[in-house]
C-alpha positions as CSV (number, residue, x, y, z in Angstrom):
1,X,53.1,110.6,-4.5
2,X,52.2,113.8,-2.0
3,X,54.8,114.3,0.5
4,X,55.0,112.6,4.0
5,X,53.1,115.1,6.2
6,X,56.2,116.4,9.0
7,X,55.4,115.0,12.1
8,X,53.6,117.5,15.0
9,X,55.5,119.9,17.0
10,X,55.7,118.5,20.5
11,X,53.3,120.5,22.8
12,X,54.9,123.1,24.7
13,X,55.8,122.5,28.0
14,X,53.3,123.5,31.1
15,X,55.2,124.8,34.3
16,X,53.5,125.8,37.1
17,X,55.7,128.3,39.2
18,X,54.4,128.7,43.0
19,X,55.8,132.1,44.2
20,X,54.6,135.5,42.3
21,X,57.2,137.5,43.9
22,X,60.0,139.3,41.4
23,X,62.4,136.2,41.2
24,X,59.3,134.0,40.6
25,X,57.9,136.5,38.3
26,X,61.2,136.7,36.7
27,X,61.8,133.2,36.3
28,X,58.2,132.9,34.9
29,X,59.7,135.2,31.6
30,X,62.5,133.2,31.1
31,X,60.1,130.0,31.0
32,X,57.8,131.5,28.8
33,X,60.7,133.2,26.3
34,X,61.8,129.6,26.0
35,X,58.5,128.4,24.8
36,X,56.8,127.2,28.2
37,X,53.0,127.8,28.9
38,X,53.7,128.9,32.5
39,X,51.4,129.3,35.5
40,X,52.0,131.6,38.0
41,X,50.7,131.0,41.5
42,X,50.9,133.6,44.5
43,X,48.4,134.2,47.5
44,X,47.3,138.3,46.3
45,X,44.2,137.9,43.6
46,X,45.5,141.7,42.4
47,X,48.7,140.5,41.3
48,X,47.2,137.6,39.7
49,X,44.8,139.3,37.5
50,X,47.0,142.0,36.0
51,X,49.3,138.9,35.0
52,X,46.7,137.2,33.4
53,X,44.9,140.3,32.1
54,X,47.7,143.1,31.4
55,X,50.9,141.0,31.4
56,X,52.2,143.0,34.1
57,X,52.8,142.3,37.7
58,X,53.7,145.9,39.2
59,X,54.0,144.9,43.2
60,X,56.8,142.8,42.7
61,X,58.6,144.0,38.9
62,X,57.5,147.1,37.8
63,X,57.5,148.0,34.2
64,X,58.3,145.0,32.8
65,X,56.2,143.5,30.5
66,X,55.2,139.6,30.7
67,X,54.6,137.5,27.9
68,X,51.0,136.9,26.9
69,X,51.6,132.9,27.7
70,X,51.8,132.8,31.3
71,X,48.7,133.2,33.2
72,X,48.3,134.3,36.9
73,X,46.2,132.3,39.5
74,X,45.7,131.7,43.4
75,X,44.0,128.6,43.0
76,X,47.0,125.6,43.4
77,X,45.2,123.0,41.6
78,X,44.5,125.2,38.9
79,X,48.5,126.5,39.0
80,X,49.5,122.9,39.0
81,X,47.5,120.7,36.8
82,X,49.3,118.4,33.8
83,X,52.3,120.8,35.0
84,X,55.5,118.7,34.1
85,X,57.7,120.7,35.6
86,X,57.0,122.7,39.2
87,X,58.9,125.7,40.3
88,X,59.4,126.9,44.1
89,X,59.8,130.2,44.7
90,X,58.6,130.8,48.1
91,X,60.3,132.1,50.9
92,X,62.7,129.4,52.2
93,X,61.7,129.5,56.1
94,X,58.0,129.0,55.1
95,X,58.9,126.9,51.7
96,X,57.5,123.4,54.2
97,X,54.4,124.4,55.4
98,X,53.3,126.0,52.0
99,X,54.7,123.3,49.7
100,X,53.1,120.4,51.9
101,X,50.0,122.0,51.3
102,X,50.3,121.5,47.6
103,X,51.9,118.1,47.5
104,X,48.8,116.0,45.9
105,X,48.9,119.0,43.5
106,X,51.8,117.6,42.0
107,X,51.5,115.6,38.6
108,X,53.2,111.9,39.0
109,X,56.5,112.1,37.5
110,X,56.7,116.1,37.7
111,X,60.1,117.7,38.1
112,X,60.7,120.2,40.9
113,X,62.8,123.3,40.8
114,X,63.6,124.9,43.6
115,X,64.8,128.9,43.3
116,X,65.5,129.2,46.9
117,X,67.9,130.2,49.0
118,X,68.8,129.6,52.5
119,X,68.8,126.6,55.3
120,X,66.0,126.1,57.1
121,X,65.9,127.4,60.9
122,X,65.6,124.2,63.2
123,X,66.4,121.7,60.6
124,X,69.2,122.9,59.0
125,X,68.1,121.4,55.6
126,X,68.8,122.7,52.1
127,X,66.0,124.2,50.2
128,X,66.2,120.8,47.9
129,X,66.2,118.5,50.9
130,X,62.9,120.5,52.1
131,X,61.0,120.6,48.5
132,X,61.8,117.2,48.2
133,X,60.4,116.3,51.8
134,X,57.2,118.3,51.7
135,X,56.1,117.5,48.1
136,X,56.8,113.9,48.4
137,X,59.6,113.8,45.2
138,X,62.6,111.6,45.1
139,X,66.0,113.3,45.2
140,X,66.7,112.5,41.3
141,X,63.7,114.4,40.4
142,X,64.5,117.8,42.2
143,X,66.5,120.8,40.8
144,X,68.2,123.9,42.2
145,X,69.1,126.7,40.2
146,X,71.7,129.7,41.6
147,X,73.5,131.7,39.8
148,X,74.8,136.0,38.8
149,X,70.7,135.9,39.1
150,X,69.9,139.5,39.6
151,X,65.7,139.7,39.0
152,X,65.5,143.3,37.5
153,X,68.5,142.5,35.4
154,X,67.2,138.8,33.8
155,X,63.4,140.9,33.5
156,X,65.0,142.9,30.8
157,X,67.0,140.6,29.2
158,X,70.2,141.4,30.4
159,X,72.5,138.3,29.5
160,X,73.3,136.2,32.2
161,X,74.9,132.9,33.1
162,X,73.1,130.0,35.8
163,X,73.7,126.7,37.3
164,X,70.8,124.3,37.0
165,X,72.5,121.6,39.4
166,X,70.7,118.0,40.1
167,X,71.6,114.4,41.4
168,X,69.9,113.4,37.7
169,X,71.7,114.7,35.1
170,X,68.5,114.0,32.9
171,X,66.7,116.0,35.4
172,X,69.0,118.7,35.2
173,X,69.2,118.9,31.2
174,X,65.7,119.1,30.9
175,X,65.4,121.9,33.3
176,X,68.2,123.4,31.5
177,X,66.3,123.4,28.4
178,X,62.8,124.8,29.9
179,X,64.9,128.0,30.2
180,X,67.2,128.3,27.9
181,X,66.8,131.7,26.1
182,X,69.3,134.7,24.0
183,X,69.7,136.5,27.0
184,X,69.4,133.0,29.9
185,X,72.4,130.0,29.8
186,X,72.0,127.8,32.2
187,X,75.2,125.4,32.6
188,X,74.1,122.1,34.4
189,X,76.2,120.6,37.5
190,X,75.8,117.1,39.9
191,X,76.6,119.4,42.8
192,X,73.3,120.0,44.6
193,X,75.2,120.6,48.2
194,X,77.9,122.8,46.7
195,X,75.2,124.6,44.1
196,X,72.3,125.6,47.2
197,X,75.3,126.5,49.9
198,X,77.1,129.1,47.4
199,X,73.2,130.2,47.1
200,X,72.1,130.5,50.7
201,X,75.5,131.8,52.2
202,X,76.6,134.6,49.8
203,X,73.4,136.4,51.0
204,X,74.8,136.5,54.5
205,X,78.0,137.8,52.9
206,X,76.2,140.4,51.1
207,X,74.3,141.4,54.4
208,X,78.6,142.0,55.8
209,X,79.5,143.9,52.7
210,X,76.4,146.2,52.9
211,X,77.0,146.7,56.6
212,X,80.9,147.7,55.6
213,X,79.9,150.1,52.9
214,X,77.5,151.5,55.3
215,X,79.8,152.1,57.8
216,X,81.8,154.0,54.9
217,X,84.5,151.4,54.4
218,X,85.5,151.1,50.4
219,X,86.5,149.0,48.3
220,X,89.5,147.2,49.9
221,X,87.2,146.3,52.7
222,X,84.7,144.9,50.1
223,X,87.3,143.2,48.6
224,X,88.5,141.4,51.3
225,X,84.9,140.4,53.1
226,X,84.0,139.0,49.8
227,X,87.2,136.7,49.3
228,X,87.3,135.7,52.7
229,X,83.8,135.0,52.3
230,X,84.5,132.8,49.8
231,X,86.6,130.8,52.1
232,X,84.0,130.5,54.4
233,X,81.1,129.0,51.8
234,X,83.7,126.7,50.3
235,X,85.1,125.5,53.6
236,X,81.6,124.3,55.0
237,X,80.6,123.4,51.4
238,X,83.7,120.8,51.2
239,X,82.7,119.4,55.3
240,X,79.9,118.8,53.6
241,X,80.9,117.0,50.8
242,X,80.6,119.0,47.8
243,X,83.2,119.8,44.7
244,X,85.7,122.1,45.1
245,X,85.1,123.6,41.7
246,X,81.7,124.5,42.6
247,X,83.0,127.6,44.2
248,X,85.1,129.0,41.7
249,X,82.4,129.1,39.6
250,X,79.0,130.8,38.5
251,X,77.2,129.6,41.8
252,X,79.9,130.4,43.6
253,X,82.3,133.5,42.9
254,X,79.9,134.5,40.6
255,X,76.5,134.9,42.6
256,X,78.6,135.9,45.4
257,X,80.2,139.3,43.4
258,X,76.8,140.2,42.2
259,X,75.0,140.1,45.4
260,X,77.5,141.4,47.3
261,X,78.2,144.6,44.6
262,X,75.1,145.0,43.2
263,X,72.3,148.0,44.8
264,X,69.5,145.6,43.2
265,X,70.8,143.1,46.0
266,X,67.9,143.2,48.7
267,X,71.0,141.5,51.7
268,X,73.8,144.4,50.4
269,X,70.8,147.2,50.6
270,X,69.5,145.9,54.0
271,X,73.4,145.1,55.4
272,X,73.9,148.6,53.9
273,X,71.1,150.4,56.4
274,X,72.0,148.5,59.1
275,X,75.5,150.2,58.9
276,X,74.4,153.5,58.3
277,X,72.2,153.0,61.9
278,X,69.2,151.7,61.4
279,X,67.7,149.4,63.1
280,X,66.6,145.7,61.6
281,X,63.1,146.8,61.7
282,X,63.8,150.4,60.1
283,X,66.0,148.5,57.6
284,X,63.3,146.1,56.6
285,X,61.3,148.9,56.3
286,X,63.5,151.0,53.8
287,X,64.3,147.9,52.3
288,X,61.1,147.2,50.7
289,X,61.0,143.7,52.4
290,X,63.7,141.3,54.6
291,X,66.4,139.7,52.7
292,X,67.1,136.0,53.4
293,X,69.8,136.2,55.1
294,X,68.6,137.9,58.1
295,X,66.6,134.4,58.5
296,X,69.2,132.3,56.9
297,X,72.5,133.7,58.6
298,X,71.7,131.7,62.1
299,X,71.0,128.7,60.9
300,X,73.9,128.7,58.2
301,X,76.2,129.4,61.6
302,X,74.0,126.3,63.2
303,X,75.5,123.9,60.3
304,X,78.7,125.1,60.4
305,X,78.6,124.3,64.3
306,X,77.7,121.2,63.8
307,X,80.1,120.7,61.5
308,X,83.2,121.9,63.2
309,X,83.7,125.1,60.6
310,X,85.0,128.4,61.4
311,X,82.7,131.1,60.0
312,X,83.7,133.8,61.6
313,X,82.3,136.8,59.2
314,X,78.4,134.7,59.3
315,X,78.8,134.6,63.5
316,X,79.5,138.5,63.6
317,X,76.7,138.8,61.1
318,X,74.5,136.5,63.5
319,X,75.5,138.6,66.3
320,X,74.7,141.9,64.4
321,X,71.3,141.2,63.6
322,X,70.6,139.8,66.4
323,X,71.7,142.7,68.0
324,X,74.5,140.9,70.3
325,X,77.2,142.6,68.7
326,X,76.9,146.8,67.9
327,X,77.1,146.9,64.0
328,X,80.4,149.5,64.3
329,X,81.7,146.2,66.2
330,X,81.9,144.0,63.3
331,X,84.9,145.1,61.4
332,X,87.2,145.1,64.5
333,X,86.1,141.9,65.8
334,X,87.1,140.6,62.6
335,X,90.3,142.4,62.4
336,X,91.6,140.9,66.2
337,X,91.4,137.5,65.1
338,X,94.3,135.5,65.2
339,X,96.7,135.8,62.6
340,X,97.2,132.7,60.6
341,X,98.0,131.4,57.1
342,X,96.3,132.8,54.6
343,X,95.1,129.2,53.1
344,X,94.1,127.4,56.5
């Protein structure tokens, strides 16, 4: 008797990521590393023939080479079709408008991943609240994933560590799967709130900590802005209702010392030029770009308003950018505070 023929390999997953800008891009790789046919949607036909055609996307991450299984395209319904799993990676104050667009794109059953951070200005939703508003998913079938995520380090296979958090723990391992790679471990989590808040507020710390070190204050001062930092996500994180844990961990102390010490940070460069003098529109400008928490910084200080939380190192960077406050201001503003116990 001939052997039993071994059964067929299960198709390869198709992932549609909407965003072609260096953390899409990015997360594209990791997709396809892991074995995903991946489809990479973004508005500028230039970028999305050289990722199709020479595996490249040179705008947004130069000199790193893409795998020959994810193709670039501008056309949603092509990006999106018998995709089973849909990636956002758009910029979080326009994430509504150009995911609503999309929204009878989406394959029935799909699961949505959302890569972005911030609050959204007049709503004060999370990122996961908006993706699952404008595409028309339940909450069960929506993902956020924040982390130590530097792009240019995860492009070249730098090991690193994630959070894929959902309200579905089936949602969330097979998201964890889709990009699991040698160099990519994502852990998964149930906190969605505590998971997208470590996300969208470190940015605004990293926008403080650049402004320090551009003011020429070291590493003490670094030191202290990112702890009390800390404080400040966790504190609005727990009115909110989210673990405690959370922020001890990769989303939280860990995203938050990468983006607030690393130069690859777009918030630290940006905080960092504002300090040195420039202006927010000469700091865009050097920057390459705005970082999100310019945008997200007010309406992170909106929540924690409405919530009765003390933020005080997100208002002065509200009042910096908004220019309400002279940057040299910032440090001393902090420092006259009233003294109190270090824990309250």
């Amino acid at each position: 008797m001939s052997a039993a023929a071994a059964p067929a390999p299960a198709p390869a997953p198709v992932v549609a990521v909407l965003g072609a800008g260096a953390w899409g891009t990015t997360f594209a790789k990791v997709l396809a590393d892991a074995g995903c046919r991946v489809r990479l949607w973004g508005r500028d036909d230039a970028v999305a023939r050289a990722v199709t055609e020479e595996h490249r996307n040179e705008k947004y991450l130069p000199g790193v080479d893409l795998p020959a299984t994810i193709t670039g395209t501008t056309d949603a319904a092509a990006a999106l079709s018998g995709a089973s799993i849909v990636v956002a990676a758009v910029p979080s104050q326009v994430a509504r408008d150009t995911l609503g667009a999309m929204a009878h794109l989406v394959e029935p059953g799909a699961v949505v991943v959302s890569l972005m951070k911030g609050v959204e200005l007049s709503t004060d939703r999370l990122m996961s609240e908006v993706v699952a508003a404008a595409l028309g998913v339940d909450a069960d079938r929506v993902a956020v994933v924040s982390g130590p995520n530097l792009a240019k380090e995860i492009a070249v296979a730098q090991p690193t560590a994630t959070v894929v958090a959902s309200t579905s723990p089936d949602t969330a391992r097979l998201v964890a799967r889709a990009c699991t790679t040698s160099y990519f471990r994502p852990y998964t989590n149930d906190d969605v709130v505590g998971v997208e808040l470590c996300g969208a507020v470190k940015n605004v710390i990293a926008l403080a900590v650049g402004i320090a070190q551009g003011l020429g204050y070291g590493w003490n001062t670094t030191a202290s802005l990112i702890t009390r930092g800390l404080v400040e996500i966790t504190r609005l994180g727990l009115a909110l209702g989210a673990d405690a844990e959370t922020f001890a961990g990769l989303a939280g102390m860990g995203d938050l010392v990468a983006t607030c010490a690393s130069p690859l940070s777009r918030n630290h460069t940006l905080g960092k030029h504002l300090g040195q003098g420039l202006t927010l529109d000469e700091a865009i400008a050097a920057t390459g770009g705005t970082a999100e928490g310019v945008k997200s910084s007010q309406s992170v200080l909106d929540l924690a308003r409405k919530h009765g939380v003390e933020m005080p190192i997100t208002a002065g960077v509200v009042a910096v950018v908004t220019g309400a406050m002279p940057v040299a201001d910032l440090g001393p503003a902090l420092l006259s505070r009233p003294q109190k116990a270090e824990g309250v």
